[in-house]
C-alpha positions as CSV (number, residue, x, y, z in Angstrom):
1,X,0.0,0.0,0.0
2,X,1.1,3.2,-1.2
3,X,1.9,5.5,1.9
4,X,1.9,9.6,-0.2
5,X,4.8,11.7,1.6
6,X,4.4,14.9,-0.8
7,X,3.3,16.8,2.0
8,X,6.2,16.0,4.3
9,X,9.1,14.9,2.1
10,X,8.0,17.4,-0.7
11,X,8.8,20.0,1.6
12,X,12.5,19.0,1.7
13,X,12.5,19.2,-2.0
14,X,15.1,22.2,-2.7
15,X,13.6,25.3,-3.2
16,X,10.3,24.1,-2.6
17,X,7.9,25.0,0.9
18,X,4.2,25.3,1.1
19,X,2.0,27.5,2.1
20,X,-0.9,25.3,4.4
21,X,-3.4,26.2,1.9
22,X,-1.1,24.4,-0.7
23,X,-0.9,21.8,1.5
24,X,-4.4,21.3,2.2
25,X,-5.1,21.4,-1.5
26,X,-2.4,18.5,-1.9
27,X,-3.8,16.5,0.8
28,X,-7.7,16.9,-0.4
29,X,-6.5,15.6,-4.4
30,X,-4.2,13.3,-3.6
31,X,-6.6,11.5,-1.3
32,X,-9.5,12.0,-4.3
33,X,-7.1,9.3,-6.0
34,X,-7.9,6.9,-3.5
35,X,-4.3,6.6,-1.7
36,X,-5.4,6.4,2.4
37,X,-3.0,6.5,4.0
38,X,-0.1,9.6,4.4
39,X,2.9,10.9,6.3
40,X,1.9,14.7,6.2
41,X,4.3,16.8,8.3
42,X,6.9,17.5,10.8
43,X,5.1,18.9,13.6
44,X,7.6,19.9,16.3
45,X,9.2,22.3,13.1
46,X,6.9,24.9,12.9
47,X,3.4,25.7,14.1
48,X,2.0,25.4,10.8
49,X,3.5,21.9,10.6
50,X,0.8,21.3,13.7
51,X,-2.1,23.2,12.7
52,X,-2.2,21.4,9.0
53,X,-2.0,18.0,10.4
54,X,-4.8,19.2,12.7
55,X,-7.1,20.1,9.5
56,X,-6.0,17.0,7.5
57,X,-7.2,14.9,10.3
58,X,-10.3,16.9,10.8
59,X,-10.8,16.8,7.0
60,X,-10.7,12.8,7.3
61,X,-8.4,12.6,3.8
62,X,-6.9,10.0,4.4
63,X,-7.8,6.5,6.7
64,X,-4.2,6.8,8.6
65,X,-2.4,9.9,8.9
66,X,0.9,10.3,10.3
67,X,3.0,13.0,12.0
68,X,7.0,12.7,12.0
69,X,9.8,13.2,14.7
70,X,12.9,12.3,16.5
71,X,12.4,9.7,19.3
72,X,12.4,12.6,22.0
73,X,9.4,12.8,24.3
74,X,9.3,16.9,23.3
75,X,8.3,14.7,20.1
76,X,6.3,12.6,20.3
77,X,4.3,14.4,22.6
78,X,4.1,17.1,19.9
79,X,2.7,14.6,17.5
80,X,0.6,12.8,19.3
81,X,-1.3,16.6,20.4
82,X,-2.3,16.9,16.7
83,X,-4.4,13.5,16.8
84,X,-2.1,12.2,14.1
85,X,0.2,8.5,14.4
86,X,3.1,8.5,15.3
87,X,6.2,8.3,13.1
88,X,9.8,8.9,14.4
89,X,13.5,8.2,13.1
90,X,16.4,7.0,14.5
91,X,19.1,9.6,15.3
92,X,21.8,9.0,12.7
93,X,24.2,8.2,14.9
94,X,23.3,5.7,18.0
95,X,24.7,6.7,21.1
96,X,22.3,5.1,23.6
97,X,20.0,2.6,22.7
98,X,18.5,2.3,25.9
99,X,16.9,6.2,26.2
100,X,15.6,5.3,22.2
101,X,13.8,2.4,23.8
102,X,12.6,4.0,26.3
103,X,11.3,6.9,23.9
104,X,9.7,4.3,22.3
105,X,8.0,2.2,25.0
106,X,6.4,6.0,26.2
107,X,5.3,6.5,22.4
108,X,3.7,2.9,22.0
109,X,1.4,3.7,25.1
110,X,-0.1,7.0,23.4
111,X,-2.5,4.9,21.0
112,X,-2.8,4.2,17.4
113,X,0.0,3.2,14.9
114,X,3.8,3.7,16.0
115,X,6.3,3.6,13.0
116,X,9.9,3.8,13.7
117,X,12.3,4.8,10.7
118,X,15.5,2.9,11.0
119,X,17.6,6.3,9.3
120,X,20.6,5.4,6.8
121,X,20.3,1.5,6.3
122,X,23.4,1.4,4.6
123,X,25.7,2.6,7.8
124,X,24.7,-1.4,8.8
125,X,25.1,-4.7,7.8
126,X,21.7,-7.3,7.7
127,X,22.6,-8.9,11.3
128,X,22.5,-5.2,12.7
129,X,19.8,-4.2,10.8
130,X,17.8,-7.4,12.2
131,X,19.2,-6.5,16.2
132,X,17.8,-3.1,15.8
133,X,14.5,-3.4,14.3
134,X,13.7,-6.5,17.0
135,X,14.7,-4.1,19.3
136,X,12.1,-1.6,18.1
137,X,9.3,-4.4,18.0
138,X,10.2,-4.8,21.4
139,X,9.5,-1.9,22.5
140,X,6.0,-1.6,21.0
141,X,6.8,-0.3,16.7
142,X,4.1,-1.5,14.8
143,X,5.7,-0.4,11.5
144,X,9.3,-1.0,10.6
145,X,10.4,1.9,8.1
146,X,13.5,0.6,6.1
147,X,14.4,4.2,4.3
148,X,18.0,4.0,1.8
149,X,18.6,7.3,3.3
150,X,21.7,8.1,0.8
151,X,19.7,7.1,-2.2
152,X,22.8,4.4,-3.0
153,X,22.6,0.9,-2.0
154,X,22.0,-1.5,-4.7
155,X,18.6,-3.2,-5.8
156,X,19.5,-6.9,-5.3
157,X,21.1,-5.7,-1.8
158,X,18.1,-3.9,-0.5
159,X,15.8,-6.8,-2.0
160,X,18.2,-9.2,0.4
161,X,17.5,-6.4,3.5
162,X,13.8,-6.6,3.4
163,X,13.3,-10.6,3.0
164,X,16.3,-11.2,5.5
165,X,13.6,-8.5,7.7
166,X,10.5,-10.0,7.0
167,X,11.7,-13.1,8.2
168,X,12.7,-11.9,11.4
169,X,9.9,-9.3,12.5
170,X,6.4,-9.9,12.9
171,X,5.8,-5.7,12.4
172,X,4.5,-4.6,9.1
173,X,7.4,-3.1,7.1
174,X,7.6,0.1,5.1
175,X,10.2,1.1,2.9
176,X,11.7,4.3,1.7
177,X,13.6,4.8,-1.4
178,X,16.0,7.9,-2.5
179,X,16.8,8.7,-6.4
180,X,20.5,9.6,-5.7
181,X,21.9,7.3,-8.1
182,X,18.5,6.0,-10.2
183,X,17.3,3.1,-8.2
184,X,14.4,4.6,-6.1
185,X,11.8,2.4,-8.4
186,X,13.7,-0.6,-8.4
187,X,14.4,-0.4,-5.1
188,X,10.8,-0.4,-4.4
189,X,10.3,-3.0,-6.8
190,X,12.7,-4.7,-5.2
191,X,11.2,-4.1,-1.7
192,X,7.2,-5.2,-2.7
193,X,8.4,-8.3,-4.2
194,X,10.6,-9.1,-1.1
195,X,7.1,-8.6,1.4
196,X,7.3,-4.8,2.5
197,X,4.1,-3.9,3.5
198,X,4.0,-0.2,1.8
199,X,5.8,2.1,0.2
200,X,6.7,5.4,0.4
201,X,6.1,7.7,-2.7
202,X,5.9,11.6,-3.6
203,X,4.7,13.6,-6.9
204,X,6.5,13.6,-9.5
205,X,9.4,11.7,-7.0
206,X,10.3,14.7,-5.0
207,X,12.0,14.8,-1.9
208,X,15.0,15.7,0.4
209,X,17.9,15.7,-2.7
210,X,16.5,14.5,-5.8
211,X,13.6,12.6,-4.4
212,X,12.2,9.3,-3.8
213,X,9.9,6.7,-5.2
214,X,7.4,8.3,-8.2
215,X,3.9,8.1,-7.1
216,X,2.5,7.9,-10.7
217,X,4.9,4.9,-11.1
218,X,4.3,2.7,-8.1
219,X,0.6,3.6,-8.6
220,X,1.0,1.8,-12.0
221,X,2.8,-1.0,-10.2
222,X,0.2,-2.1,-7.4
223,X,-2.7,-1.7,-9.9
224,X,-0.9,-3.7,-12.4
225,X,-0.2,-6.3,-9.7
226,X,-3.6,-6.1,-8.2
227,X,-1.9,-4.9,-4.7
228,X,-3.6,-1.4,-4.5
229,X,-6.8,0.4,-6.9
230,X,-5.3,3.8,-7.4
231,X,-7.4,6.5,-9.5
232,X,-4.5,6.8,-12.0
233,X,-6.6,9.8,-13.6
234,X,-7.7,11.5,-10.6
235,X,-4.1,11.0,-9.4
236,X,-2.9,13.1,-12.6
237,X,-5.4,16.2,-10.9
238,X,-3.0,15.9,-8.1
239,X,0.4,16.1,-10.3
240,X,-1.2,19.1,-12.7
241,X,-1.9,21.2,-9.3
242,X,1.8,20.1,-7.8
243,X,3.3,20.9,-11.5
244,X,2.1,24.3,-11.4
245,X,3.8,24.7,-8.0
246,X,6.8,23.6,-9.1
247,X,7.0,25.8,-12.2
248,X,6.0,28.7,-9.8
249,X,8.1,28.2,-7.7
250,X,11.2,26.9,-8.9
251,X,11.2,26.9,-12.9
252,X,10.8,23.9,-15.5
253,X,15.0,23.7,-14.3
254,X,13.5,22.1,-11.4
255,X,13.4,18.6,-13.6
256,X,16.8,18.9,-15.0
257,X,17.9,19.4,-11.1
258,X,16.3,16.7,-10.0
259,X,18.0,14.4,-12.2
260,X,19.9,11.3,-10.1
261,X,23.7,11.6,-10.2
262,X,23.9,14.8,-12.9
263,X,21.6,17.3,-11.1
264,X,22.8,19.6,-8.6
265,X,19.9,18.5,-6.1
266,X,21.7,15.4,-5.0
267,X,24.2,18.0,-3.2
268,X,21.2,20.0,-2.0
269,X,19.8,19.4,1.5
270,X,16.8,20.9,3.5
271,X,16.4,19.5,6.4
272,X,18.0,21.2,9.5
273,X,18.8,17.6,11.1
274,X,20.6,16.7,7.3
275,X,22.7,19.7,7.6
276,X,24.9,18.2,11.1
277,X,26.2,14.8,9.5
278,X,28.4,16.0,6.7
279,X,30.4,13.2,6.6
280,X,27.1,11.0,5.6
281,X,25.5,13.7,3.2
282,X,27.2,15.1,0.3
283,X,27.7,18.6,-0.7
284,X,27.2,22.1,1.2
285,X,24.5,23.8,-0.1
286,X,20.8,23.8,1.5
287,X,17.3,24.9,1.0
288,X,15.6,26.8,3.5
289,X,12.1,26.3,4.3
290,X,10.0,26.1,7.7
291,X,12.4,22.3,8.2
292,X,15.4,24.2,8.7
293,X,17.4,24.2,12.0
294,X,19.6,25.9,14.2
295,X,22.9,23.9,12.4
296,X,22.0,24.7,8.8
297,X,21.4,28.6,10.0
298,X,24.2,28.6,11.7
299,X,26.5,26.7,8.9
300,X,24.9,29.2,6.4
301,X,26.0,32.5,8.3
302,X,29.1,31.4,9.1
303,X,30.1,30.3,5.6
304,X,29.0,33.6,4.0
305,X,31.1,35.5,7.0
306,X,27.7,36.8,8.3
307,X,28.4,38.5,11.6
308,X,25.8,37.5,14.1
309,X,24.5,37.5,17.8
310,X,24.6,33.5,18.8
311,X,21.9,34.2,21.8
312,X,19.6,35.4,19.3
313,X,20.0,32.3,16.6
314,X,16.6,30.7,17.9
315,X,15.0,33.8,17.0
316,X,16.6,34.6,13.7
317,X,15.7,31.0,12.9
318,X,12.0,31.3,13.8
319,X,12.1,35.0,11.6
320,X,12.5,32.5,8.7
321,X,10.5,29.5,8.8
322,X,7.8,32.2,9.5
323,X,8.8,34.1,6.4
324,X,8.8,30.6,4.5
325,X,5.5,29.8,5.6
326,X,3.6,33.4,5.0
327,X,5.3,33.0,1.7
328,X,5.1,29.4,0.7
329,X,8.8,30.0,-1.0
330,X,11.9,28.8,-0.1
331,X,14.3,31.5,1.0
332,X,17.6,32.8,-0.9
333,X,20.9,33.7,0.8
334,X,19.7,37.6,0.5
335,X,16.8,37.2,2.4
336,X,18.4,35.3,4.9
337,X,21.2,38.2,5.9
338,X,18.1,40.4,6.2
339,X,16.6,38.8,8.9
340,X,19.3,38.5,10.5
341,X,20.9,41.8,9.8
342,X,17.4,42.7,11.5
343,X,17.8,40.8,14.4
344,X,21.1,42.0,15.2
């Protein structure tokens, strides 16, 4: 089953954000194509991030909406406040398995679904992979999110990931495919055929970099296989509305961008938690929407020799995911200095 991340993992797309009415109008055509269940936001970023997830729950769009974060209480608290399921991610880096556990246990007793996102499957080999995500069971996941973070490991090898999985966890499995080097739809070929449960897909494959698994595409797919009855006409609604965004807000340069290995959005990141591990992510330059954080704001003033007052980074940080959102526009390097030539 086809689980739509446009709303969420669009919104790492670089130079993309959303305004919540573009968001809402996403949600409301996306769900007309008869896809039911969605990972819509990142609450703990920005108020906005809450208050959508709020109307797309109230709006009943979709059968099984999710809301993402770290495994922090702060969180998963945060999450569960909007009504939504809960979805968090490993930290990149593991220090102490223990608190993660413990994060977890206090998210399984909220309620509802509980999917935990095993970040950068590649950084591990299958025996790890199989320790971790039986330690996540444990402690109460009912969905197993197997995301090739990097966009890089080979079909046949990620194939070998989930059926060496499947056999070992009783949890449904969900998995999460990046475009960096072309194999985001074999990959989820690759993942279906070897028992995943869903699949993570966007419009027109956008996403953090250059994207993940095409909607259109795996829509085809599970029809084809008689998995999943997607609306394959009203679904193209859905990618005329989020073309038009794109064109408005980036250019038709957008696709040549996006292209895996050649287009400069493989070296592009978005996400503010992205920006901290540059020796797992390629390449300097970000995109900054209502996902950035303090590091990427920080890295961005610093590399442009941008004097500024460190006790008021917080704010200057707000100052632009509230630009972002008023806008719906991701913000250049000029507009950044401005706010915080302002704040200072």
């Amino acid at each position: 089953m086809i689980t739509d991340d446009t709303l969420r993992e669009g919104m790492q797309t670089p130079g993309i954000a959303f305004t919540m009415g573009e968001k809402l109008t996403l949600a409301r055509l996306i769900s007309e194509a008869g896809i039911k269940r969605a990972l819509v936001s990142y609450p703990v970023a920005h108020i906005s991030e809450y208050e959508v997830t709020e109307k797309i729950i109230k709006n009943h769009y979709f059968d099984e909406t999710f809301g993402l974060g770290r495994t922090l209480k702060e969180d998963i608290d945060r999450i569960y406040s909007t009504g939504a399921n809960i979805s968090l991610h490993l930290p990149f880096k593991i220090d102490d398995m223990n608190i993660i556990r413990e994060n977890v246990r206090y998210a399984s007793k909220k309620g509802g679904k509980l999917e935990i996102g095993i970040v950068d499957i590649d950084q591990y080999n299958i025996s790890e992979l199989i320790k971790i995500c039986s330690a996540m069971e444990e402690s109460g996941a009912n969905i197993l999110q197997i995301p090739d973070t990097k966009g890089i490991t080979p079909p046949e090898k990620y194939g070998k990931i989930i059926t060496a999985l499947r056999k070992s966890v009783k949890t449904e499995i969900e998995i999460h495919c990046h475009n960096d080097a072309g194999y985001a739809i074999m990959n989820a070929y690759e993942g279906i055929k070897s028992g995943a449960d869903y699949i993570d897909t966007t419009l027109f494959g956008t996403g953090e970099r250059n994207g993940i698994s095409d909607s259109m595409i795996i829509s085809k797919m599970l029809n084809d296989y008689e998995i999943e009855k997607i609306n394959i006409n009203k679904l193209k609604t859905a990618y005329d509305y989020m073309l038009g965004l794109i064109l408005n807000k980036i250019g038709s340069e957008f696709f040549l961008n996006n292209y895996p290995l050649y287009g400069k959005n493989t070296s592009i990141h978005t996400a503010g938690t992205h920006a901290s591990f540059g020796n797992i992510f390629r390449g300097n330059n970000y995109s900054v929407n209502v996902y950035t954080g303090r590091s990427m704001i920080k890295n961005i003033l610093n590399e442009n020799n941008i004097n500024f007052d460190p006790s008021k980074l917080n704010i200057i940080v707000n100052k632009i995911k509230d630009y972002s959102c008023e806008t719906g526009r991701a913000l250049e390097l000029n507009d950044i200095i401005k706010i915080s030539g302002e704040m200072n």
